[in-house]
Backbone as CSV, one residue per row, in Angstrom:
resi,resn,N_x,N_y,N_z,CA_x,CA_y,CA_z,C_x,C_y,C_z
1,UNK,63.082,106.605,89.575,63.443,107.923,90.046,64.480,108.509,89.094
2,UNK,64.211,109.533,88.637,65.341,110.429,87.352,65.755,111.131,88.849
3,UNK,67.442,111.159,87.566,68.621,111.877,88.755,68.067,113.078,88.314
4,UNK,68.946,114.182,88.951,69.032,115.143,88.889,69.917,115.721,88.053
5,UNK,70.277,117.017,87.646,72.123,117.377,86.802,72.584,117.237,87.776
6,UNK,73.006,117.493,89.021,73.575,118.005,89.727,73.994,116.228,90.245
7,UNK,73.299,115.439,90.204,73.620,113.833,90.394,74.374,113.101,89.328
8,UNK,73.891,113.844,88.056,73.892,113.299,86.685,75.903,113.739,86.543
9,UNK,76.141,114.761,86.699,77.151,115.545,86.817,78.109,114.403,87.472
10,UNK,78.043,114.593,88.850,78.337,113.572,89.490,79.158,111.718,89.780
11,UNK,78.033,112.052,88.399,78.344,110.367,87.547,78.790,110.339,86.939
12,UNK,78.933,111.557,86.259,79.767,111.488,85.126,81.346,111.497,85.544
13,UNK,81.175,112.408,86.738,82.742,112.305,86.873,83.581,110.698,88.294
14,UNK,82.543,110.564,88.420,82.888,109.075,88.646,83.223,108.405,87.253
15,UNK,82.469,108.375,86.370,82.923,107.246,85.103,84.185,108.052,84.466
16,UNK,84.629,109.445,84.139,85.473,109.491,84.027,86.961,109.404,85.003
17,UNK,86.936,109.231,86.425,88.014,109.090,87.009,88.028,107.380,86.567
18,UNK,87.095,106.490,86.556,87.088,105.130,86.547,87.876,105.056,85.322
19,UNK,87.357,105.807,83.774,88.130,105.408,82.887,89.852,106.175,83.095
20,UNK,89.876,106.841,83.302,91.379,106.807,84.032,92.059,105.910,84.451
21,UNK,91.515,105.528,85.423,92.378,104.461,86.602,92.294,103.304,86.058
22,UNK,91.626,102.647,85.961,91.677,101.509,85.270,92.635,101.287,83.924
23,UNK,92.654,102.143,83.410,93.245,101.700,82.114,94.754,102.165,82.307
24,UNK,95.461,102.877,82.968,96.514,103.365,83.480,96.869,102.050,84.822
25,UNK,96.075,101.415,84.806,96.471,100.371,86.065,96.698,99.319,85.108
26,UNK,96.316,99.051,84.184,96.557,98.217,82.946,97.946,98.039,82.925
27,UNK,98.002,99.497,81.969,99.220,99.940,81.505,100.397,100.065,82.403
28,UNK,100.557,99.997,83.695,101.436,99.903,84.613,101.588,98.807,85.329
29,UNK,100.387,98.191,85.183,100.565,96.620,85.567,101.651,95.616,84.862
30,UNK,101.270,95.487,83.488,102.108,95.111,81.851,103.738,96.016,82.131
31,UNK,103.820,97.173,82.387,105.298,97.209,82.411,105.692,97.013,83.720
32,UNK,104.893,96.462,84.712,105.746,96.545,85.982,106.303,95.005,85.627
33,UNK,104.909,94.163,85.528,105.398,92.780,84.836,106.823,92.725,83.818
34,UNK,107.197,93.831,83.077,107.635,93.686,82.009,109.592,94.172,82.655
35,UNK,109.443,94.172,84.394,110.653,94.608,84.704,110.530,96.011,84.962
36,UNK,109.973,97.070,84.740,110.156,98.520,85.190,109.607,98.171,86.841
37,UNK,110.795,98.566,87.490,110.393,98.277,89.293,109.667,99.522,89.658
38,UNK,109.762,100.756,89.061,109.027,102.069,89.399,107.527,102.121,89.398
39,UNK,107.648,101.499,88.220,105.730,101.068,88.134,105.066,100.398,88.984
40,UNK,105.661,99.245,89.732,104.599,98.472,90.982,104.569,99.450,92.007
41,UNK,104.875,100.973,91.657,103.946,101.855,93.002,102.883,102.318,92.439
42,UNK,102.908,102.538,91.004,101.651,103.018,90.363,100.683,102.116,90.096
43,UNK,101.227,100.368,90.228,99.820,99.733,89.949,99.457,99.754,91.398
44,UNK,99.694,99.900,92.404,99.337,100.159,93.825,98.218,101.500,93.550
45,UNK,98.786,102.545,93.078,98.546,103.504,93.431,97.215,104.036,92.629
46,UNK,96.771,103.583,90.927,95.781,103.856,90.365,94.532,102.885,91.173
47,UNK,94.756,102.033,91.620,93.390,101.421,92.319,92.971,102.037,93.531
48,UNK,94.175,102.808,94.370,93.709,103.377,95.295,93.385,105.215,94.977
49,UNK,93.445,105.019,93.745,92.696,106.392,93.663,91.278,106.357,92.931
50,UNK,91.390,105.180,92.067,90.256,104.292,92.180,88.763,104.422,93.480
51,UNK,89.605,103.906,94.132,88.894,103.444,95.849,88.413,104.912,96.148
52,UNK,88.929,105.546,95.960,88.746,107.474,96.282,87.875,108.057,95.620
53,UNK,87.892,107.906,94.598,86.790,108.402,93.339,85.477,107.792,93.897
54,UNK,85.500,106.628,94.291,84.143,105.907,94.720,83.949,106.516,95.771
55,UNK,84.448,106.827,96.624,84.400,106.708,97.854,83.844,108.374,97.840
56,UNK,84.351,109.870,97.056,83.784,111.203,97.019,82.402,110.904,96.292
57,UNK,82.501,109.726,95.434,81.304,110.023,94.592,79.851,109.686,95.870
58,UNK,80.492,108.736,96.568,79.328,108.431,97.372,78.663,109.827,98.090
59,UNK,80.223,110.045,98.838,80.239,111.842,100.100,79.430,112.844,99.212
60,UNK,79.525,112.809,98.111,78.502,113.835,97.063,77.385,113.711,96.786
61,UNK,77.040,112.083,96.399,75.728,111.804,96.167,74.927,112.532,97.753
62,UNK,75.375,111.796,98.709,74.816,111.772,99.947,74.015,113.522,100.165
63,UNK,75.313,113.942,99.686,75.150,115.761,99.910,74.026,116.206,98.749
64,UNK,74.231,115.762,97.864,73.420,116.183,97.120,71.716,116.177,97.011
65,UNK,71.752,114.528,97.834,70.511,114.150,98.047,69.986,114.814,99.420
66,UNK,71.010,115.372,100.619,70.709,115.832,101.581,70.532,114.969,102.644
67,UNK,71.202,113.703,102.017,71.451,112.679,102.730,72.350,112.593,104.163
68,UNK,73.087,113.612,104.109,74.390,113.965,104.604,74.345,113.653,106.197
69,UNK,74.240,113.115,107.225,73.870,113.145,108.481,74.917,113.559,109.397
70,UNK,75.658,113.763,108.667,77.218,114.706,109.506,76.384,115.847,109.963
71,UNK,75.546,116.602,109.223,75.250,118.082,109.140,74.084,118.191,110.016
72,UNK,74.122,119.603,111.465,73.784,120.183,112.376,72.639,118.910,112.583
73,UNK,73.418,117.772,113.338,72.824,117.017,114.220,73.680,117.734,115.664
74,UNK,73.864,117.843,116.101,74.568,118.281,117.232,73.999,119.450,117.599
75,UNK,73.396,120.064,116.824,73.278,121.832,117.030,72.377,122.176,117.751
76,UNK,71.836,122.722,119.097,70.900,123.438,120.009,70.941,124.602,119.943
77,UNK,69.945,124.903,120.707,69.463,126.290,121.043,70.855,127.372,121.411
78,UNK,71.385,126.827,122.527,72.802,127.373,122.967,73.746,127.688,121.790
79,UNK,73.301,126.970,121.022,74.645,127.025,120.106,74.408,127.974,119.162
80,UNK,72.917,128.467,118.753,72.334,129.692,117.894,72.618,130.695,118.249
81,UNK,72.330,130.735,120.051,72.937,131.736,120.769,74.166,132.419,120.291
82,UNK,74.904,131.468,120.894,76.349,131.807,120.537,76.727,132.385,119.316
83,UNK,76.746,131.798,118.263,76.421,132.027,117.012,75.645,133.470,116.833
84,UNK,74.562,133.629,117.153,74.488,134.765,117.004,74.793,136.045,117.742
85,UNK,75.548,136.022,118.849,76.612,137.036,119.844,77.999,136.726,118.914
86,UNK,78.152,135.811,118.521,79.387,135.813,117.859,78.859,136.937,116.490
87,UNK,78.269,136.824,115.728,77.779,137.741,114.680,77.442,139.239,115.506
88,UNK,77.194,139.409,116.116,77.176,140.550,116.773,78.225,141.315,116.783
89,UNK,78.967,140.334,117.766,80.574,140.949,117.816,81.371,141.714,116.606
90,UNK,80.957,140.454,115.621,82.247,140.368,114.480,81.943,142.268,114.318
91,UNK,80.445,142.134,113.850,79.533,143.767,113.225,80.150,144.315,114.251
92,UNK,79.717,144.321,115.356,80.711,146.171,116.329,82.053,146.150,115.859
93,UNK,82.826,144.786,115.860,84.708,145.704,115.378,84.893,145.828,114.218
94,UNK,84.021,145.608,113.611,83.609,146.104,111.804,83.424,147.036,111.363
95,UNK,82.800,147.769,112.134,82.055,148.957,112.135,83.227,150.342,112.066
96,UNK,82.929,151.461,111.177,84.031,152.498,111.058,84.011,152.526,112.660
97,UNK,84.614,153.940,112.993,84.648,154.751,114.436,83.702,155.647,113.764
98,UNK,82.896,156.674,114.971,82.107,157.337,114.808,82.502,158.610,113.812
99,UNK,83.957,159.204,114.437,84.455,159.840,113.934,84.174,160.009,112.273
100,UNK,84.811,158.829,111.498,85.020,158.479,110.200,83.674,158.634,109.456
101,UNK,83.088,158.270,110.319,81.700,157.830,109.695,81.179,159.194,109.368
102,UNK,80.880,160.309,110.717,80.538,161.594,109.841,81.239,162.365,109.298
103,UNK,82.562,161.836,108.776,83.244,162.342,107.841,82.998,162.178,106.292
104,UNK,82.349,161.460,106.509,81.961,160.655,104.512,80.741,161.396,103.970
């Protein structure tokens, strides 16, 4: 199965947050070792942004593929309703006054 751009895209910016984090978790690992006490929040902290990058890349793939099962499982008839009296509404207090209107 060929990705898509829109997947391809995607991946790409997963491999670039990965080359980020990783190599900055390196580099803060070695000076936390090396005595800088400030740095053992950043080697904490590049793996868990790490964990994050994976974790949107998945929430995107999913969306992208339409995978998404968050989306209008819940939704009935009632709720179109509504939805569409709510759109109704918004249009009447939208609307000039009569007045204005045959003024233009």
């Amino acid at each position: 199965m060929s990705a898509t751009p829109g997947e391809r895209r995607i991946h790409l910016g997963l491999a670039i947050a990965l080359l980020i984090c990783v190599p900055l978790f390196v580099v803060e690992l070695s000076r936390a070792l090396g005595g800088n006490t400030l740095s053992w929040a950043y080697v904490f902290e590049w793996p868990l942004l790490a964990v994050y990058a994976v974790y949107m890349w998945r929430q995107l793939l999913r969306q992208e593929r339409g995978d998404d099962h968050r989306t209008k499982k819940n939704e009935s008839a009632g709720d179109a309703d509504a939805m569409a009296a709510l759109n109704d509404y918004y249009e009447q207090i939208h609307r000039p006054p009569p007045d204005e209107a045959e003024r233009s």
